[in-house]
Backbone as ProteinMPNN parsed JSONL, in Angstrom:
{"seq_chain_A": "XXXXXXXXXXXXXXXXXXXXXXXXXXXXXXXXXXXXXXXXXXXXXXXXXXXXXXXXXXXXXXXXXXXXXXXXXXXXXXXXXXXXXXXXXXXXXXXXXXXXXXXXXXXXXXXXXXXXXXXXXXXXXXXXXXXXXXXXXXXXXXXXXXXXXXXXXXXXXXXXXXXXXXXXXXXXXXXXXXXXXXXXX", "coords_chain_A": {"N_chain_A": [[-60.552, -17.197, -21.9], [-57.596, -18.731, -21.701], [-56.532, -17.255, -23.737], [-56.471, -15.043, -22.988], [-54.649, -15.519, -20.127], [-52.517, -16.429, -21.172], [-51.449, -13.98, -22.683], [-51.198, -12.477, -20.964], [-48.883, -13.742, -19.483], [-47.156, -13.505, -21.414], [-46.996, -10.91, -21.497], [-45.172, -10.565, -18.481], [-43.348, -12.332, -19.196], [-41.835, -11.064, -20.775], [-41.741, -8.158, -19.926], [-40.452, -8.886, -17.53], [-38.06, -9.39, -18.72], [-37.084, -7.452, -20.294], [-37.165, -5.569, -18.22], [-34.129, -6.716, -16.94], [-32.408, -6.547, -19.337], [-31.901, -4.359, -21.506], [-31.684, -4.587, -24.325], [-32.711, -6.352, -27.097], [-33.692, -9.705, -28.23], [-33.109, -10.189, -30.638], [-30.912, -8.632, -30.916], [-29.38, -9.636, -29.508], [-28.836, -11.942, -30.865], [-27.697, -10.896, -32.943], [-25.65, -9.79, -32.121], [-24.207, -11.933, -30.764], [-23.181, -13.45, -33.611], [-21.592, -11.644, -34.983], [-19.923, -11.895, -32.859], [-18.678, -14.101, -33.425], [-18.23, -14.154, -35.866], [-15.635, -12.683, -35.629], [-13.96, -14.093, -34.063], [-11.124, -15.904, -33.829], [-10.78, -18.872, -35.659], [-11.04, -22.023, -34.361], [-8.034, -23.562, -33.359], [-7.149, -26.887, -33.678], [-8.116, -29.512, -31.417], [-6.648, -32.042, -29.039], [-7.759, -33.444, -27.021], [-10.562, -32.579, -26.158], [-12.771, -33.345, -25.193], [-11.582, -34.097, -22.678], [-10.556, -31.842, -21.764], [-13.186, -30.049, -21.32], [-14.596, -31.703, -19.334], [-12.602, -31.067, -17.292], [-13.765, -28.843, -15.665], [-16.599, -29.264, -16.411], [-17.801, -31.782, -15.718], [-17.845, -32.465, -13.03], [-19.81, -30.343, -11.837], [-19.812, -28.368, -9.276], [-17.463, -29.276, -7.782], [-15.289, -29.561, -10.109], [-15.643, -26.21, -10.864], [-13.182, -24.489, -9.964], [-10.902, -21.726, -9.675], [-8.588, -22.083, -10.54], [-9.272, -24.458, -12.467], [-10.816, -22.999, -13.814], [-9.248, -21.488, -15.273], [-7.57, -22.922, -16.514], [-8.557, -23.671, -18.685], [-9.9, -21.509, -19.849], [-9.078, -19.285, -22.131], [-7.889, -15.286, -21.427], [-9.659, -13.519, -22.674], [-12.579, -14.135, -23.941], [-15.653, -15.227, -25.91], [-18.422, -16.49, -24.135], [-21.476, -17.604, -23.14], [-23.75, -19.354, -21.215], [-26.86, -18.959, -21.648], [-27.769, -17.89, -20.207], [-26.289, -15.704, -18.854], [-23.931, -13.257, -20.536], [-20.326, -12.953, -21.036], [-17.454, -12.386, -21.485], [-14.95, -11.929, -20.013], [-12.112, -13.499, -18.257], [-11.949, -13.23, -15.245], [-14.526, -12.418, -14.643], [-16.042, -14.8, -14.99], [-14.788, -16.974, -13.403], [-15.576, -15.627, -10.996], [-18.34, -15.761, -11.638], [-18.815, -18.452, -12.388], [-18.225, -19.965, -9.721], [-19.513, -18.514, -7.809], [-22.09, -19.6, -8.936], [-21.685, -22.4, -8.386], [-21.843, -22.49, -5.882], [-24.915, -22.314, -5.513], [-25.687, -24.988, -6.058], [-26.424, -28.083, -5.175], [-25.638, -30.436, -6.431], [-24.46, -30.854, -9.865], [-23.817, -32.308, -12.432], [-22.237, -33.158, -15.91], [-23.004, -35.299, -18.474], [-20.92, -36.287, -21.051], [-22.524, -36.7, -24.537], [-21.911, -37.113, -26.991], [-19.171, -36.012, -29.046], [-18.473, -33.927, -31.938], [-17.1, -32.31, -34.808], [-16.285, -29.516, -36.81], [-15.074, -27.555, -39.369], [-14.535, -25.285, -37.905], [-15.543, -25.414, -35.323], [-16.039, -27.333, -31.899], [-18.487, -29.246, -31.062], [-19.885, -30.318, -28.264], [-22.032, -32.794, -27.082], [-24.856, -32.851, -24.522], [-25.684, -34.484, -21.592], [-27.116, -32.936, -18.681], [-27.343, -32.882, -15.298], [-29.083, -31.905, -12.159], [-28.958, -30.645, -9.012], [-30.631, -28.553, -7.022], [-31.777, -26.336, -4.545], [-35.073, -24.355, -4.527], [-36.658, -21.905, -2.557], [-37.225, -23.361, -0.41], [-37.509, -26.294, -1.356], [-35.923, -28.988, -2.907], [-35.068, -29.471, -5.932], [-34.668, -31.985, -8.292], [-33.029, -31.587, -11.642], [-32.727, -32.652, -15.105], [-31.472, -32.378, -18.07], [-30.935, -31.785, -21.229], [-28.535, -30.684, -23.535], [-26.1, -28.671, -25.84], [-22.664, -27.788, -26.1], [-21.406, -25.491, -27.824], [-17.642, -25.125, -28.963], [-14.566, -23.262, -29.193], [-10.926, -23.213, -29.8], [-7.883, -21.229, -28.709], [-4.176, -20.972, -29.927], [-3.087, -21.56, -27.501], [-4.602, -24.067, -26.828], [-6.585, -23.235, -24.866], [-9.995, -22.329, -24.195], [-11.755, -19.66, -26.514], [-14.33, -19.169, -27.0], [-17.53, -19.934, -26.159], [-20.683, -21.194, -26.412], [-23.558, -22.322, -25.06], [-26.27, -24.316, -26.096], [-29.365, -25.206, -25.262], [-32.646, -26.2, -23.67], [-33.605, -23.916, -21.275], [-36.224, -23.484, -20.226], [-37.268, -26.068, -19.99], [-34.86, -27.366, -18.649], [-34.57, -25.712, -16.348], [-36.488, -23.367, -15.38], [-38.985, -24.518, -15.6], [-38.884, -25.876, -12.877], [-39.092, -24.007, -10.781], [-40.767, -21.881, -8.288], [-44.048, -20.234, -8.896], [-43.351, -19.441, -11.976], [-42.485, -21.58, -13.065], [-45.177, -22.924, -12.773], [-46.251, -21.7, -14.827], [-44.797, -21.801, -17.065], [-44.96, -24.667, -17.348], [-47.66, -25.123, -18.023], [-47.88, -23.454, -20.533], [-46.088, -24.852, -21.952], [-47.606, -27.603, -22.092], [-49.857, -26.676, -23.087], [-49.483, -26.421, -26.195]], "CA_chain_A": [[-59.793, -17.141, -20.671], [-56.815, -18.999, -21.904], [-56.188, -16.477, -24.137], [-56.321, -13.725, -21.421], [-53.432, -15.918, -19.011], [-51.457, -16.55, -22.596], [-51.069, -12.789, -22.732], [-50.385, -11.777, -19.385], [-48.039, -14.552, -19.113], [-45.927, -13.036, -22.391], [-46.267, -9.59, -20.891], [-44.588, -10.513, -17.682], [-41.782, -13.153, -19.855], [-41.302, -9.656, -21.593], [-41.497, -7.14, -18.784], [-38.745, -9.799, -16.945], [-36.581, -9.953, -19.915], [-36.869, -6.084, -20.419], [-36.127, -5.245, -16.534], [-33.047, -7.839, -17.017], [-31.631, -6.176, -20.175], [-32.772, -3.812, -22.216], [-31.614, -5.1, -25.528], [-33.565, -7.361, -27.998], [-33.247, -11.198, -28.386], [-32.349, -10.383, -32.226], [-29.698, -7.58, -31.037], [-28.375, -10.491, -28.682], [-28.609, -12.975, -31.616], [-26.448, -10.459, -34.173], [-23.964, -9.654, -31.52], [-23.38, -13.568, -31.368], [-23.25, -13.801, -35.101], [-20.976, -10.437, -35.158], [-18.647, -11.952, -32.483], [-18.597, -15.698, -34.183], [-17.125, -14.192, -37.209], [-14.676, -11.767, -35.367], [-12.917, -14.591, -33.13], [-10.556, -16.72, -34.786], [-10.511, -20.364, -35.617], [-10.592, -23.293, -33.666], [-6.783, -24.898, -33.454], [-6.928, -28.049, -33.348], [-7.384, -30.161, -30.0], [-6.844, -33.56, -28.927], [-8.424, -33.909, -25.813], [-11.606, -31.329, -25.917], [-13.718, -33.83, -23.922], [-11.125, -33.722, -21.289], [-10.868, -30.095, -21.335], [-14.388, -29.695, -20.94], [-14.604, -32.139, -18.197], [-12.298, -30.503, -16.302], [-14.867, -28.039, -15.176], [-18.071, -29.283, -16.15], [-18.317, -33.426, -15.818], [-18.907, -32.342, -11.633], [-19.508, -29.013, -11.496], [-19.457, -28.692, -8.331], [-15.943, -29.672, -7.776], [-14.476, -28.383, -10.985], [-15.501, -25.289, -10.785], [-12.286, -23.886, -9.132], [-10.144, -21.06, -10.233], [-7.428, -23.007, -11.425], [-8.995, -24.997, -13.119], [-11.385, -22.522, -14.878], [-7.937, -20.324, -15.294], [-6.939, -23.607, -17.204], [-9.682, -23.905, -19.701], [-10.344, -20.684, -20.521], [-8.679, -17.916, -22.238], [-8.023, -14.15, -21.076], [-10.44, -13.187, -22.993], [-13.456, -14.598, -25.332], [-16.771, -15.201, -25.6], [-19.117, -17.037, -23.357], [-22.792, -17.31, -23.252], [-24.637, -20.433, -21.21], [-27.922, -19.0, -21.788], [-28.343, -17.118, -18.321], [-25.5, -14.552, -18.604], [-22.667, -13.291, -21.621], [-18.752, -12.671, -20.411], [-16.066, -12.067, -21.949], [-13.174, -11.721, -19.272], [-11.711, -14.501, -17.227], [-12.179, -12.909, -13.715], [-15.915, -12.409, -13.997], [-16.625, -16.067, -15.176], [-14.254, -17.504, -12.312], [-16.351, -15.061, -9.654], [-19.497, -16.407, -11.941], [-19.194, -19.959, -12.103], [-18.296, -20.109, -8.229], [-21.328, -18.363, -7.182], [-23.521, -20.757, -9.499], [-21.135, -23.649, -7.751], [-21.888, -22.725, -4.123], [-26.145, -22.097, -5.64], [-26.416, -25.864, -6.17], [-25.787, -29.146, -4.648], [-25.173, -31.333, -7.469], [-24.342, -30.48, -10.965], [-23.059, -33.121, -13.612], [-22.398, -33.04, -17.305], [-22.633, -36.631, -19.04], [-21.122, -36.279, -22.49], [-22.793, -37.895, -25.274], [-21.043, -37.435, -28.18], [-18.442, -35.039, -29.646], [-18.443, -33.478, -33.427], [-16.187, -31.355, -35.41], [-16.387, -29.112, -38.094], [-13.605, -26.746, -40.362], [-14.189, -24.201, -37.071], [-15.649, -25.652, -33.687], [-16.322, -28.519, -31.386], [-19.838, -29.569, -30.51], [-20.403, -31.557, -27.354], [-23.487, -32.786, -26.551], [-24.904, -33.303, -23.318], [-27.001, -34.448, -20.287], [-26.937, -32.027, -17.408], [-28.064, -33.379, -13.614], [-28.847, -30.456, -11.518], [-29.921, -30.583, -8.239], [-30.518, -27.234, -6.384], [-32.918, -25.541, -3.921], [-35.901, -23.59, -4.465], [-37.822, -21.979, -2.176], [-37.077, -24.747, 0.101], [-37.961, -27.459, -2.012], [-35.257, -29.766, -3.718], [-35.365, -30.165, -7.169], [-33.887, -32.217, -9.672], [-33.501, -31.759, -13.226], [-31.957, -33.467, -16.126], [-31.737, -31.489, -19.761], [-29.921, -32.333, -22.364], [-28.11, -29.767, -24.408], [-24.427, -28.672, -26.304], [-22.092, -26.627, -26.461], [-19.878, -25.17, -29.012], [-16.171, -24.563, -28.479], [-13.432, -22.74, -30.231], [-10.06, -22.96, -28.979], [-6.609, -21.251, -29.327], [-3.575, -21.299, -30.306], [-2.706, -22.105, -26.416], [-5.577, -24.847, -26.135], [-7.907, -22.755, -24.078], [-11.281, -21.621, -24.954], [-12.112, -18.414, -26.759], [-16.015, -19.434, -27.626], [-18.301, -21.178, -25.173], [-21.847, -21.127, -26.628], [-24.137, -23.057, -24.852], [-27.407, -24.267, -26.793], [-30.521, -25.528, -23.985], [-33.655, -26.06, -23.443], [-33.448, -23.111, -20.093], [-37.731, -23.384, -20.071], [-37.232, -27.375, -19.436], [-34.091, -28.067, -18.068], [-34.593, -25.252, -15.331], [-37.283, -22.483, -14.86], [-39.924, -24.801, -15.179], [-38.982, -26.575, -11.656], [-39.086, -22.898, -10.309], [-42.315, -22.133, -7.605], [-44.95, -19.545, -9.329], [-43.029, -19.356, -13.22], [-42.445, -23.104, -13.024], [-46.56, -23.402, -13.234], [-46.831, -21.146, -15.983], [-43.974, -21.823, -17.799], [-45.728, -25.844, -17.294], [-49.182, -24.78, -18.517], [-48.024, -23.059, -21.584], [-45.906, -26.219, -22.805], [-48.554, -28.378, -22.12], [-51.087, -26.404, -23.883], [-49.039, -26.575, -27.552]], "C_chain_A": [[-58.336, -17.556, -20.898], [-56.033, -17.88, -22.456], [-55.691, -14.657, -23.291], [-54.575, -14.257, -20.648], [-52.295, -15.812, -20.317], [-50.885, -15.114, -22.523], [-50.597, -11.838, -21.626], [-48.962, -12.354, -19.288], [-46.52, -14.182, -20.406], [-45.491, -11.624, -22.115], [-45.738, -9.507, -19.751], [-43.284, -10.806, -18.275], [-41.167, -11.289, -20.041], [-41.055, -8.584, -20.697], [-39.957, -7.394, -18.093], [-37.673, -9.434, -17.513], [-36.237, -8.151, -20.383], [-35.818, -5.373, -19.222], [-34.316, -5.364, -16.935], [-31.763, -6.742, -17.97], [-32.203, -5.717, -21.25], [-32.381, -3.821, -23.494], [-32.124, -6.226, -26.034], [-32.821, -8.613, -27.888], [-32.392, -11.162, -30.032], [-31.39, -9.062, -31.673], [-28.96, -8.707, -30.527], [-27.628, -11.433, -29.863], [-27.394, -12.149, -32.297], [-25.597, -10.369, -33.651], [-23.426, -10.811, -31.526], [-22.254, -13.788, -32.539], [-21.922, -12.832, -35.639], [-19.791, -11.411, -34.69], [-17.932, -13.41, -33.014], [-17.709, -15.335, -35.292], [-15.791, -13.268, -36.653], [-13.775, -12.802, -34.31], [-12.346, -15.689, -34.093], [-10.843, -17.805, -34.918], [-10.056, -21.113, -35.126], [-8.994, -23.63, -33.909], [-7.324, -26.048, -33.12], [-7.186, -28.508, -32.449], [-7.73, -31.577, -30.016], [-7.7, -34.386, -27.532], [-9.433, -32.71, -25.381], [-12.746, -31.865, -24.785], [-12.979, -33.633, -22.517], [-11.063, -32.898, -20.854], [-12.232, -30.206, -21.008], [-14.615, -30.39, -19.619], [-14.205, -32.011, -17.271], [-13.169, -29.516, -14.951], [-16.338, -28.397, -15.245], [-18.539, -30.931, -15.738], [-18.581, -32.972, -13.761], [-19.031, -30.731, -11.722], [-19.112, -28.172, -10.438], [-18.383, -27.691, -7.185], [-15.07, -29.028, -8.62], [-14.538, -26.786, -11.023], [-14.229, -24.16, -10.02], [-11.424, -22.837, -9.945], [-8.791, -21.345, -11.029], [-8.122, -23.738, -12.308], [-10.07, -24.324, -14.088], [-10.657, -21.585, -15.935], [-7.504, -21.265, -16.674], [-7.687, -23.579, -18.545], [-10.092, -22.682, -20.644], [-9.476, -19.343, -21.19], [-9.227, -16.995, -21.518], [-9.063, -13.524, -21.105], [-11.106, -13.889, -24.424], [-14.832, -14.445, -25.197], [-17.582, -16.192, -24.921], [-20.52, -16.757, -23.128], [-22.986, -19.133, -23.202], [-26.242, -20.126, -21.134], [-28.629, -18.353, -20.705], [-27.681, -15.74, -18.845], [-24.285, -14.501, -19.678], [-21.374, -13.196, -20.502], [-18.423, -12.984, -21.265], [-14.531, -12.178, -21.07], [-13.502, -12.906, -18.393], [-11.975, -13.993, -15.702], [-13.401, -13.453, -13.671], [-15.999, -13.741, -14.641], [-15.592, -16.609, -14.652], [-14.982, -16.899, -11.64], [-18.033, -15.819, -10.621], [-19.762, -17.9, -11.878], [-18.799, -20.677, -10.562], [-19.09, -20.017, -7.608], [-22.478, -19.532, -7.701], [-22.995, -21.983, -8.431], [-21.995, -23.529, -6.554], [-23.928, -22.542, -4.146], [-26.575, -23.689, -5.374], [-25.838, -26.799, -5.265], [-25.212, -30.016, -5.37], [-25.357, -31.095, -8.981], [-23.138, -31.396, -11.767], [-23.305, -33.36, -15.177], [-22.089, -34.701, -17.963], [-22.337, -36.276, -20.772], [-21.258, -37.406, -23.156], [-22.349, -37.999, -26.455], [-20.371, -36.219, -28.742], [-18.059, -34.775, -31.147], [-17.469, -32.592, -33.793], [-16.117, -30.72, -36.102], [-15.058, -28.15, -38.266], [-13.492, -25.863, -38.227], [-14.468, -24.429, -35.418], [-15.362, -27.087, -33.218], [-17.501, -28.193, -31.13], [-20.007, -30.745, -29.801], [-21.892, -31.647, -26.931], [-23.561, -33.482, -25.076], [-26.088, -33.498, -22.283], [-26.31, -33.73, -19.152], [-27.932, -32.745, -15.992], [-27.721, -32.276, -13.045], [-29.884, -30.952, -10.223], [-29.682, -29.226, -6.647], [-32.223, -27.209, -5.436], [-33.483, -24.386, -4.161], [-36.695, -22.902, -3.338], [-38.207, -23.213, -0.83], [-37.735, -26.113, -0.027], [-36.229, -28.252, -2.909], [-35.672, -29.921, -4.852], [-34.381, -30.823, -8.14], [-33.996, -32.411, -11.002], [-32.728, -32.352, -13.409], [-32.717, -32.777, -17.398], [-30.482, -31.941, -20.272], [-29.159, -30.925, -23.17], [-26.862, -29.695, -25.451], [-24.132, -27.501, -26.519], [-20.856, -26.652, -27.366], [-18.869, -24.784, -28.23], [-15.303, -24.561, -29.714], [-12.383, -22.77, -29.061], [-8.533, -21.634, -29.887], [-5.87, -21.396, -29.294], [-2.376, -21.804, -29.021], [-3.34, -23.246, -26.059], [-6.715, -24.2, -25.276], [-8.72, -21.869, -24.728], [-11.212, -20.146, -25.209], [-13.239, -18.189, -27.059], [-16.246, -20.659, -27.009], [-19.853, -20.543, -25.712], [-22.747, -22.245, -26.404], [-25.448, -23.5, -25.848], [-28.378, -25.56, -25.842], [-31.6, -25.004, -24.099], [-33.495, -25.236, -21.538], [-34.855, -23.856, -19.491], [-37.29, -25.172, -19.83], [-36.216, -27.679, -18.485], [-33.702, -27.002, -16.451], [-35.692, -24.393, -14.883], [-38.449, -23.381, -14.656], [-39.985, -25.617, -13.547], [-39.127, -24.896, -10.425], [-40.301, -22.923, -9.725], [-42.637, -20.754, -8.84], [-44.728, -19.801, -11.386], [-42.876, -20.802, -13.706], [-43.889, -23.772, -13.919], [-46.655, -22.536, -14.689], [-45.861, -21.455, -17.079], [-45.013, -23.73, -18.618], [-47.158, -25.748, -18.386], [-48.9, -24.428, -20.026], [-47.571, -24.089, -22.736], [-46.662, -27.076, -22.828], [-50.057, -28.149, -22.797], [-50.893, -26.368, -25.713], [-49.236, -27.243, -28.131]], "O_chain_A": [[-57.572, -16.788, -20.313], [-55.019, -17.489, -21.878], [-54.896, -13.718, -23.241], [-53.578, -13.535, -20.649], [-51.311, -15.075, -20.248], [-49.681, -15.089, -22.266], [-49.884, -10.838, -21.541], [-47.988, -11.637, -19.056], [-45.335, -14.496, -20.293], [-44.381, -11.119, -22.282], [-45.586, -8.317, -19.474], [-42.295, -10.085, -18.142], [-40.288, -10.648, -19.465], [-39.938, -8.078, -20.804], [-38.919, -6.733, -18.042], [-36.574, -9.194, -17.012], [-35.118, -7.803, -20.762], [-34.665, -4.945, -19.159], [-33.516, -4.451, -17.137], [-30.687, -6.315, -17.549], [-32.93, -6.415, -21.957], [-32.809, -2.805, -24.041], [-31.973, -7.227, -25.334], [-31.639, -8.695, -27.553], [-31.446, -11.838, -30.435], [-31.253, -8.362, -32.676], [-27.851, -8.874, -31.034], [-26.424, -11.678, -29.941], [-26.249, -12.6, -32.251], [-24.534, -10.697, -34.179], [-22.357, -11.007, -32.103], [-21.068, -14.117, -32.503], [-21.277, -13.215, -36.615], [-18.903, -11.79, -35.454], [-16.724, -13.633, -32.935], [-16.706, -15.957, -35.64], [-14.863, -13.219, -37.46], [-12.848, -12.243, -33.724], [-13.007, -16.246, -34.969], [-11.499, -18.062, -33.908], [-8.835, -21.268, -35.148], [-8.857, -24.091, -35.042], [-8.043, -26.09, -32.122], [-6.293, -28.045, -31.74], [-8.611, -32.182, -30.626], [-8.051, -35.542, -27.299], [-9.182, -31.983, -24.419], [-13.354, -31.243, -23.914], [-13.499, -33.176, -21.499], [-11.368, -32.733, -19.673], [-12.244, -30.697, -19.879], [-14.848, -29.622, -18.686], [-14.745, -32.445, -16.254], [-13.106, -29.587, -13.724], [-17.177, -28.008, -14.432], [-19.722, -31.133, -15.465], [-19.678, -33.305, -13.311], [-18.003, -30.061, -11.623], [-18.213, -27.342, -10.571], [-18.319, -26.672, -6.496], [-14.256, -28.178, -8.261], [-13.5, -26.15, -11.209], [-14.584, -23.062, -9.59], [-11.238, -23.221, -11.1], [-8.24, -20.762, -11.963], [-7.459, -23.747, -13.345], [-10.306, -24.93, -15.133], [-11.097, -21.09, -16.973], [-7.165, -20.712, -17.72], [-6.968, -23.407, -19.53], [-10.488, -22.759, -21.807], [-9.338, -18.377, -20.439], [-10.33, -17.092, -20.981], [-9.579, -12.986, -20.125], [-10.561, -14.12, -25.503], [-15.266, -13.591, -24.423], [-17.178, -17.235, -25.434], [-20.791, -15.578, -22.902], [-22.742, -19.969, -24.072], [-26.939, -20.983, -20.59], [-29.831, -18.34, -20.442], [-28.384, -14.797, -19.207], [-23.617, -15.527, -19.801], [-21.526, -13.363, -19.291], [-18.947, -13.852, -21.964], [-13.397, -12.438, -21.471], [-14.586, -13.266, -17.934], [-12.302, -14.956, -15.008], [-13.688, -14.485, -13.064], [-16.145, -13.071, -15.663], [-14.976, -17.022, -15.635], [-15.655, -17.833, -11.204], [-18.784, -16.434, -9.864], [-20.762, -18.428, -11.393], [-19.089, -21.852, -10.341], [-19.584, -20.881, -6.883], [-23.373, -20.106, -7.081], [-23.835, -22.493, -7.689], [-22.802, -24.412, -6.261], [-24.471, -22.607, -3.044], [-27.557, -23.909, -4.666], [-24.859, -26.475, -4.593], [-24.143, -30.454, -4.943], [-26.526, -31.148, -9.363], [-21.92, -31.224, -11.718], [-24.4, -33.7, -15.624], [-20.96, -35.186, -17.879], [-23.231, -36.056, -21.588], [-20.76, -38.517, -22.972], [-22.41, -39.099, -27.004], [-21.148, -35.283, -28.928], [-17.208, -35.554, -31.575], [-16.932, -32.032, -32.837], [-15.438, -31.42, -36.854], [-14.18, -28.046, -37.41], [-12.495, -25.97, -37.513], [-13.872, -23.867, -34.498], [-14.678, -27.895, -33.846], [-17.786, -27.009, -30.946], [-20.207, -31.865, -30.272], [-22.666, -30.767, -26.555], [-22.784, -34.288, -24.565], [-27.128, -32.846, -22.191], [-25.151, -33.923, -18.785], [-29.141, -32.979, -16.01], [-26.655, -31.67, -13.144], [-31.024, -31.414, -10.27], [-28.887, -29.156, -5.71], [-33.292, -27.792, -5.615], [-32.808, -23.358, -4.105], [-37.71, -23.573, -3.153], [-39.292, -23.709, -0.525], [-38.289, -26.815, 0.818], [-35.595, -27.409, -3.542], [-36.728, -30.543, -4.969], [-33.443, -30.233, -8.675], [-34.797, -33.173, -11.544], [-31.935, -32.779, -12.569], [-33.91, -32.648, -17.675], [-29.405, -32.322, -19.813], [-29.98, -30.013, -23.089], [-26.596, -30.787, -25.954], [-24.759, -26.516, -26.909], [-19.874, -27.367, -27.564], [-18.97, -24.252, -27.124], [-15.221, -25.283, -30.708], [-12.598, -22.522, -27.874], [-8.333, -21.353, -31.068], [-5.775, -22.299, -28.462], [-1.248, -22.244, -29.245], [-2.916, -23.739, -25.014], [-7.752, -24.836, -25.093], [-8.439, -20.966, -25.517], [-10.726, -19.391, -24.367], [-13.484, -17.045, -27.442], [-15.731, -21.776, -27.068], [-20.123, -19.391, -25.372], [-22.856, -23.11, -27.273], [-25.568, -22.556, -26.63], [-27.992, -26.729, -25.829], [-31.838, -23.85, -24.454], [-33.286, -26.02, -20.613], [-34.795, -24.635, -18.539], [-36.6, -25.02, -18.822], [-36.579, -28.256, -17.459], [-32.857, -27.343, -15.624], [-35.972, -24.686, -13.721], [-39.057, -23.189, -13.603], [-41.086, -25.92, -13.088], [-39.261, -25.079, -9.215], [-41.129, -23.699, -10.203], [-41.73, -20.318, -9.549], [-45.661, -20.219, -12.071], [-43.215, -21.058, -14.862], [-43.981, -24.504, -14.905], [-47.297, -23.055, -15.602], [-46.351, -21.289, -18.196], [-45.474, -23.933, -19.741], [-47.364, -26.414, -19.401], [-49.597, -25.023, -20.848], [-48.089, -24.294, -23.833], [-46.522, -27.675, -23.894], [-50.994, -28.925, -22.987], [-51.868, -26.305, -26.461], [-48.771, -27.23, -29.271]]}, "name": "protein", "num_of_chains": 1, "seq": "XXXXXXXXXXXXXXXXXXXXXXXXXXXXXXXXXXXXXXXXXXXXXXXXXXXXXXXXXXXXXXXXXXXXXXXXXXXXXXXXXXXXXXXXXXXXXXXXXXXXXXXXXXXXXXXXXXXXXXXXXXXXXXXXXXXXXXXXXXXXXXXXXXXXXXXXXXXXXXXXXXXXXXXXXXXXXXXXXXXXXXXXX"}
């Protein structure tokens, strides 16, 4: 029987994720990998936590066109694990809509890294949104990479999250199954 729900439950994930977008998780991954080596190198910055905090420490609040105008290059890449972009419009009309989805959204950073080409912040996320008319709140941890340029504003936002913990599972119907399958590993 398990085995029965196990398999339904990967041919819906899959049906979903088909509907959604009809390119592969490994086409998504190489285009990453493609556009990682095709955008330039980090400059330098001195204040990347503050940049980032501009927009994400409330979300909220930061989320505003100015100040996502400020943060982000014309054009780059972007991917938090929901949705890609590239152009500055549609991720100002995207992170507004998510704004006005939740009630409370805060990023606690926990520590910031560096290497020859990015930044890596790590982080706790507080999210508290409506389902279904239920309240829920999460808390997930995650990080994201950042590249900047040679203006200070981002050209590479790659989030890296647990999605299946730090959100679908508080979801009504996918919530339980999403629940069931981590708990059966």
């Amino acid at each position: 029987m398990k085995l029965v729900v196990y398999l339904l439950v990967i041919l819906l994930i899959q049906g979903c994720s088909m509907a959604k977008d009809t390119s592969s998780y490994n086409n998504r991954v190489y285009d990453f990998l493609n556009k990682l080596d095709s955008i330039q190198t980090t400059v330098k910055q001195q204040d990347v936590i503050e940049k980032f905090n501009l927009v994400f420490s409330d979300f909220k609040q930061g989320a505003t066109e100015e100040n996502i105008r400020q943060l982000y290059a014309d054009k780059f890449y972007f991917n938090d694990t929901f949705t890609t972009i590239s152009d500055i419009d549609t991720l100002v009309s995207y992170m507004q809509e998510t704004a006005k989805k939740v009630e409370i959204t805060t990023v606690d950073i926990l520590d910031l890294a560096a290497s020859d080409n990015d930044y890596y912040i790590r982080w706790i996320m507080h999210m508290r949104f409506e389902a279904r008319g239920r309240v829920i709140n999460s808390k997930s941890i995650g990080m994201t990479q950042l590249r900047f340029n040679t203006n200070g504003k981002v050209i590479l936002h790659q989030d890296y999250w647990d999605g299946a913990e730090g959100f679908y599972q508080h979801l009504p119907y996918i919530g339980y199954i999403v629940r069931k399958i981590r708990d059966s590993l």
